[in-house]
C-alpha distance (Angstrom), angle and dihedral (degrees) to the residues before:
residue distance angle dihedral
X1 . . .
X2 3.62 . .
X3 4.12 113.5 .
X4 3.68 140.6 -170.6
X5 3.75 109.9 -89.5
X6 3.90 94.3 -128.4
X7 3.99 90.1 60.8
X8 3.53 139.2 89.0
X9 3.94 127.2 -148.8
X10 3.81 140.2 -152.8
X11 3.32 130.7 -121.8
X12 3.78 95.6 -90.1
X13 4.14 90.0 47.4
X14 3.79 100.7 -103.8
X15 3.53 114.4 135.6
X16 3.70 119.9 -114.3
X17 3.56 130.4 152.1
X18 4.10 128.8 21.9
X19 3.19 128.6 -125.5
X20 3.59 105.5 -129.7
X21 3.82 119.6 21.4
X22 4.02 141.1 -167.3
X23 3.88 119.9 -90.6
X24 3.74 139.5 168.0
X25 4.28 99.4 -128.4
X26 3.51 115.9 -171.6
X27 4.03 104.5 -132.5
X28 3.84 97.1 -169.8
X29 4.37 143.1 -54.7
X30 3.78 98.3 -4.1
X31 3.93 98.3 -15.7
X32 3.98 116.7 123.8
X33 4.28 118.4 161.4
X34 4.00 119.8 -174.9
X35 3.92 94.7 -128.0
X36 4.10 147.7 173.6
X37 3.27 105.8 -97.3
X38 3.69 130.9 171.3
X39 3.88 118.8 -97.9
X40 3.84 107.9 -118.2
X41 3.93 130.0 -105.3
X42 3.74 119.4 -118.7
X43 3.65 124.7 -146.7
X44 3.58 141.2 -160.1
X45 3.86 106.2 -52.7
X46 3.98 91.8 13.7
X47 3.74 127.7 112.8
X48 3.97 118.2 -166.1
X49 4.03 111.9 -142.9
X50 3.63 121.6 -155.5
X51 3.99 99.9 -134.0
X52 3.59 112.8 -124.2
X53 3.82 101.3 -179.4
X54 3.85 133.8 -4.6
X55 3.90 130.4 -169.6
X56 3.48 127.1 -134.0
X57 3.78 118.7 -108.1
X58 3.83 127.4 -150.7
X59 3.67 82.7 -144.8
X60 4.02 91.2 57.5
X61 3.76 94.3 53.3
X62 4.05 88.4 43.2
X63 4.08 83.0 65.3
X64 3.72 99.0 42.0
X65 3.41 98.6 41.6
X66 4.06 101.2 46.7
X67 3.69 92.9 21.9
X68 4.02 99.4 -122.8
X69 3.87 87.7 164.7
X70 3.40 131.4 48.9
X71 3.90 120.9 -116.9
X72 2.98 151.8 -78.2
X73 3.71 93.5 59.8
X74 4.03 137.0 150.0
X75 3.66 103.9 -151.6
X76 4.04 125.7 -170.9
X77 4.25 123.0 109.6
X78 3.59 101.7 170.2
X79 3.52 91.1 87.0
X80 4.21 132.9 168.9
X81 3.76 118.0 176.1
X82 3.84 157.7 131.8
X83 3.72 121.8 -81.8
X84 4.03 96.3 -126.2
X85 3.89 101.1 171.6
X86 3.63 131.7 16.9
X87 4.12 123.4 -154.7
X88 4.00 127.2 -134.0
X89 4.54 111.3 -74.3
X90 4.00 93.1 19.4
X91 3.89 99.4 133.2
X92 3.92 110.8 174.1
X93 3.91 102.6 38.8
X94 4.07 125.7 63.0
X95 3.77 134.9 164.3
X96 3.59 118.6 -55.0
X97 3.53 99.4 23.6
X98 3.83 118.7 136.8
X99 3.54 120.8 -119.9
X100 3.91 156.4 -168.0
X101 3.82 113.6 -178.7
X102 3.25 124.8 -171.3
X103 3.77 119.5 -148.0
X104 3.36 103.4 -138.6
X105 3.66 136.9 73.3
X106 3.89 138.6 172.3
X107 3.50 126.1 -145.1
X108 3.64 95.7 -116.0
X109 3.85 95.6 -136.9
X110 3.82 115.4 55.0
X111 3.92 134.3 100.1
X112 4.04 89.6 -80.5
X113 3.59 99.4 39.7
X114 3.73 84.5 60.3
X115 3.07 94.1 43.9
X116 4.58 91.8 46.1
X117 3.71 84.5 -118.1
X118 3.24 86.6 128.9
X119 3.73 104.8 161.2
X120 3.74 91.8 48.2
X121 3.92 89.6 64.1
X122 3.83 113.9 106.0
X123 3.90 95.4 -124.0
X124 3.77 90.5 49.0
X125 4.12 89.8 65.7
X126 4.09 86.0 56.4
X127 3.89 99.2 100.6
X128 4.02 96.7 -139.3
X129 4.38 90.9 -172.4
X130 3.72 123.6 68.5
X131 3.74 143.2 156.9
X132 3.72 92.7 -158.2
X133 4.19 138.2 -63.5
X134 3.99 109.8 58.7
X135 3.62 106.6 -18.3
X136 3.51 116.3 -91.6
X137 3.78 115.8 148.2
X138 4.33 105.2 -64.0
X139 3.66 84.4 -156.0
X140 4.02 88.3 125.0
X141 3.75 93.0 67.1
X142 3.70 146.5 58.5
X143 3.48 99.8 -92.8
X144 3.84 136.8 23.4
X145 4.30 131.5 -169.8
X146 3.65 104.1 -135.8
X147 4.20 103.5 -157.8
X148 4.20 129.6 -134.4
X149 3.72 90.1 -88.6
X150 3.88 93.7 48.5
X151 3.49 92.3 42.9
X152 4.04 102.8 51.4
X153 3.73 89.0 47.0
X154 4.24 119.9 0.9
X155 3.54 92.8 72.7
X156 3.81 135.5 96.0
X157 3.45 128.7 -170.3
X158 3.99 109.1 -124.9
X159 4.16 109.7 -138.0
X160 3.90 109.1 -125.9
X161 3.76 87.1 -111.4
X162 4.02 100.8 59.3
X163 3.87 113.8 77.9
X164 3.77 122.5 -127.3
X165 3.89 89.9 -115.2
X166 3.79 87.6 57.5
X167 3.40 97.2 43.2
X168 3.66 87.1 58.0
X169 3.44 88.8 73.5
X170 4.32 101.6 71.4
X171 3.62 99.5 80.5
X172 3.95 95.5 53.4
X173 3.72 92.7 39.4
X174 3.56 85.0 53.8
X175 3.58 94.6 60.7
X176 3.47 90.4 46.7
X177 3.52 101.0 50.0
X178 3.84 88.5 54.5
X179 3.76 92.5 51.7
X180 4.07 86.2 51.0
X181 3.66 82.9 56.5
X182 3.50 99.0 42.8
X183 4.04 92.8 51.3
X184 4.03 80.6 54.0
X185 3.83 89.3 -125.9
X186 3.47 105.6 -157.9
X187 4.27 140.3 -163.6
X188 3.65 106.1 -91.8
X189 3.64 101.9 12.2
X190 3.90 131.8 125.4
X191 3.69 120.8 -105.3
X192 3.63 137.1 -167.2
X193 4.19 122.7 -168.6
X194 3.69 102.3 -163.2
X195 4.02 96.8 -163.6
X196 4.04 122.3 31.2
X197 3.70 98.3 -155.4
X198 3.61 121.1 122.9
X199 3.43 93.1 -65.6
X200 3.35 100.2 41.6
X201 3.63 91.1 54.3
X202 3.56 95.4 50.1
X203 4.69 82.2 51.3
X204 3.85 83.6 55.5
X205 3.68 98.9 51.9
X206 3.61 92.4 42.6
X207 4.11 97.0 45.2
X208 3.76 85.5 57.2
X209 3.99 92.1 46.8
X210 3.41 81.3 58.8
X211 3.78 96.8 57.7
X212 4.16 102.9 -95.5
X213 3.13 142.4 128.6
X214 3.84 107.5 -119.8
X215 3.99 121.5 -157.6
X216 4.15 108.5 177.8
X217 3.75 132.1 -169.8
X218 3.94 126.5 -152.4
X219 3.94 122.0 161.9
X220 4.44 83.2 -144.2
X221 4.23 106.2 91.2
X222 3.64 89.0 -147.7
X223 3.49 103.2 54.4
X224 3.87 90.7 44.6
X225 3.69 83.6 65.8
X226 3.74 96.7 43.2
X227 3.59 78.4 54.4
X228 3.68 96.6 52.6
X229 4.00 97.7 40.7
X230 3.82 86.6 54.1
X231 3.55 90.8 53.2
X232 3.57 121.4 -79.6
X233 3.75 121.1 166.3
X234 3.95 88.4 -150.2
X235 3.77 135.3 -18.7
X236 3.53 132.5 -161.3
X237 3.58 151.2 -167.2
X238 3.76 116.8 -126.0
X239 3.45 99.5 -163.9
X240 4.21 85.1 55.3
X241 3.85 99.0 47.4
X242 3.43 149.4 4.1
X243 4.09 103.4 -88.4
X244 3.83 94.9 -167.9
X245 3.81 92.5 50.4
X246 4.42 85.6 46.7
X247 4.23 87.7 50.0
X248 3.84 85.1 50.2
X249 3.70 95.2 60.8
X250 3.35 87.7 43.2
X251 3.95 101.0 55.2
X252 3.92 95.7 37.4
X253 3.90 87.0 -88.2
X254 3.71 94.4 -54.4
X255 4.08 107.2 110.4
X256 3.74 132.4 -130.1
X257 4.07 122.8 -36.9
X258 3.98 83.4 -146.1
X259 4.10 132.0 3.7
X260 3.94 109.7 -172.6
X261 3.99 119.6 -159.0
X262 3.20 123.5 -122.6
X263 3.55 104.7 168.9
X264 3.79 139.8 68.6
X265 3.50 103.8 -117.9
X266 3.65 136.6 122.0
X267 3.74 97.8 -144.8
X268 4.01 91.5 54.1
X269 3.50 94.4 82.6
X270 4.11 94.6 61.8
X271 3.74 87.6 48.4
X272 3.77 97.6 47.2
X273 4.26 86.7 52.6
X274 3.80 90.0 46.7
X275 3.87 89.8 53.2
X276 3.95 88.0 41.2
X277 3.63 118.4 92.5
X278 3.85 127.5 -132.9
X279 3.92 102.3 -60.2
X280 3.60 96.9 4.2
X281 3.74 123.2 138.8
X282 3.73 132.9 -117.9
X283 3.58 125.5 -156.0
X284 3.65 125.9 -156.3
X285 3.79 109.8 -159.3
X286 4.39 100.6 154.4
X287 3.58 89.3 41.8
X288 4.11 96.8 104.9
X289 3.68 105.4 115.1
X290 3.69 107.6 120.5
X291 3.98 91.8 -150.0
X292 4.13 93.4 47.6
X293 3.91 112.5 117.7
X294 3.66 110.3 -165.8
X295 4.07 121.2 -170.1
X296 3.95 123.7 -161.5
X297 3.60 130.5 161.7
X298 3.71 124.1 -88.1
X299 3.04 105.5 -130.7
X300 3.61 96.9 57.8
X301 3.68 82.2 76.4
X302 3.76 109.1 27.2
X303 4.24 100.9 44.8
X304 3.75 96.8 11.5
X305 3.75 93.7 47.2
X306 4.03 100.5 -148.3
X307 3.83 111.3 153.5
X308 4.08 122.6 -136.2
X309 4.00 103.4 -144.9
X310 3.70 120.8 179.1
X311 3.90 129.8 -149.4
X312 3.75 125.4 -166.9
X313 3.87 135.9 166.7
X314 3.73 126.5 -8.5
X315 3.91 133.6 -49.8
X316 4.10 115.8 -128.7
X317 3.29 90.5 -148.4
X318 3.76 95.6 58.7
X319 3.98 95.4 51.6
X320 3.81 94.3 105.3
X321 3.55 97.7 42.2
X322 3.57 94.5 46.2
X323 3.55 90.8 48.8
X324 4.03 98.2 43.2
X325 4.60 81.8 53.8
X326 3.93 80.7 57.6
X327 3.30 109.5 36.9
X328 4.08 92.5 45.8
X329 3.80 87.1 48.4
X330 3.83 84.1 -128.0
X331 3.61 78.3 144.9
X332 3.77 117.6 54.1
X333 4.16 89.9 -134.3
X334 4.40 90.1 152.2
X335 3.90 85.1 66.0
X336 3.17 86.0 66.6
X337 4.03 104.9 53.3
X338 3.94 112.5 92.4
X339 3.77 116.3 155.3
X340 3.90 127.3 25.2
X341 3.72 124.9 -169.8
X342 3.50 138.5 -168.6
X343 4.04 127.1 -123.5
X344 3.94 82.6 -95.1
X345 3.68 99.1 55.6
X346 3.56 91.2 45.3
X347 3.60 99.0 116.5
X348 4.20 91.0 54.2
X349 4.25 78.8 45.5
X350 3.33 92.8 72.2
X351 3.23 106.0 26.5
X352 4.06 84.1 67.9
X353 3.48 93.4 51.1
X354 3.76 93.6 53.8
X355 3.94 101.8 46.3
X356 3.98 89.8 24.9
X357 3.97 110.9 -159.2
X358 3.88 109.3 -169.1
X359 3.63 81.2 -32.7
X360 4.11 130.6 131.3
X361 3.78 123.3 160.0
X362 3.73 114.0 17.8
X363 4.05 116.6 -161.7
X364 3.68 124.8 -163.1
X365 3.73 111.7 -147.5
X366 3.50 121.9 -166.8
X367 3.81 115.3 -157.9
């Protein structure tokens, strides 16, 4: 049987995987190229997933944009797929399966892992998922190697009823569900989503899961009303009114029990603790630029007694229940799709998701 010279075949002559592949690669500050790049090479306890679909992360245009990483790199971790080889000892996973990986993974057993600190633990900062280069995710390409530590537990098995697209969705709700958590949301309490993006969005729906009532601000008309179809007790624009003096009249003029950030901005922080009341708690969850200063005023913490609380990443321990919120469409994650690209667009992908224009979730999809 005669084959093309860029393929690869099994052992009973069907063809199956390619030898080289598309991929966005980030090539420096603000430079992406859709390129040939070759497929990678499982090992013994590896599976290689041909990507299917892969969200957009604020994170991933933070490193392409200001260059925090240096290139060549193939971003992408939000990451839905078909297992399409398996290597020697894996024992749970075969061919066909549908996937979401994560690509992160704690150790289990350290100081942080103890402590659920989980993306503080030196094993966690090991990227386990890449499409090639230094491992960074892969998700923006056709296929991805998913390593040991991925494999025996950073995958999730996708039910034949939950699309790709949706399943996109369980690693960022994971990371919101633990900053939900972390802010110690509670029934009854006050809210405020500063930012109602994507991941904002998915901080709403999850704050009222949790039993609050959740006011959100955005200076974009359409995702205020996003915002408020999806539940929203109130939403605002900040550029159109003062938000902490509207939570005030809401909470008998005391402030929010909890604001959450959602967006990237130095000056957020001040405006969360003026919409915070007396002891409340701010959470930063955008805040991950390593060059960001951010100024507030002391005595917001030292008389008024807020706390500043940080979330980042995923929690391992949250992987199934993140998953099951998906996957039951308990939360309504497809509203929130609204462009998809392929691997050629890729460039006008991301340049979407950065200066977003009517726009929420963006998907890359490969084939």
């Amino acid at each position: 049987m005669s084959m093309a010279p860029n393929l690869i075949a099994d052992s009973v002559n069907r063809v199956t995987i390619p030898l080289k592949m598309r991929a966005g690669v980030y090539r420096g500050p603000g430079n992406v190229a859709t390129e040939y790049v070759p497929v990678p090479e499982i090992a013994e306890g590896e599976v290689l997933i041909r990507v299917a679909a892969c969200g957009i992360c604020g994170t991933d245009l933070k490193k392409i944009q200001h260059g925090f990483i240096k290139p060549p790199q193939i971003f992408g971790h939000e990451v839905a797929g078909t297992i399409a080889a398996v290597g020697d000892g894996v024992q749970h996973w075969k061919e066909g399966d549908r996937v979401v990986s994560f690509h992160h993974i704690p150790c289990g057993a350290c100081f942080y892992c103890d402590r659920r600190l989980f993306s503080q633990c030196p094993a966690y900062k090991k990227v386990g998922l890449t499409a090639g280069f230094e491992p960074n995710g892969g998700g923006f390409a056709e296929y991805v190697r998913a390593m040991p530590w991925i494999v025996n537990r950073g995958m999730i098995k996708i039910p034949s009823d939950v699309t790709f697209e949706e399943a996109t969705f369980v690693e960022p709700v994971n990371t919101c569900l633990k900053a939900v958590e972390k802010a110690r949301v509670e029934v009854g309490e006050t809210v405020v989503v500063i930012g109602q993006g994507p991941i904002g969005l998915l901080l709403m729906l999850l704050a009222r899961r949790a039993g609050a009532r959740v006011v959100t601000t955005d200076p974009m008309a359409e995702r205020r009303a996003v915002s408020q179809r999806l539940g929203a007790a109130a939403t605002f624009d900040p550029r159109a009114c003062s938000v902490a003096e509207e939570i005030r009249q809401l909470t008998a003029g005391r402030g929010a029990d909890a604001v959450l950030v959602a967006v990237p901005l130095p000056t957020a922080l001040s405006e969360a603790l003026a919409m915070s009341r007396p002891g409340g708690r701010v959470l930063l969850f955008a805040q991950n630029d390593p060059h960001m200063k951010i100024e507030f005023s002391a005595a917001d913490i030292g008389v008024e007694e807020k706390e500043i609380l940080g979330s980042y990443s995923a929690a391992v321990d949250r992987q199934e229940e993140s998953a099951n919120l998906v996957f039951s469409r308990a939360l309504p994650v497809s509203a929130l799709i609204t462009h998809r690209f392929s691997l050629e667009e890729f460039g006008a992908a991301l340049s979407l998701a950065a200066r977003p224009n009517n726009s929420l979730k963006v998907l890359v999809i490969p084939s």
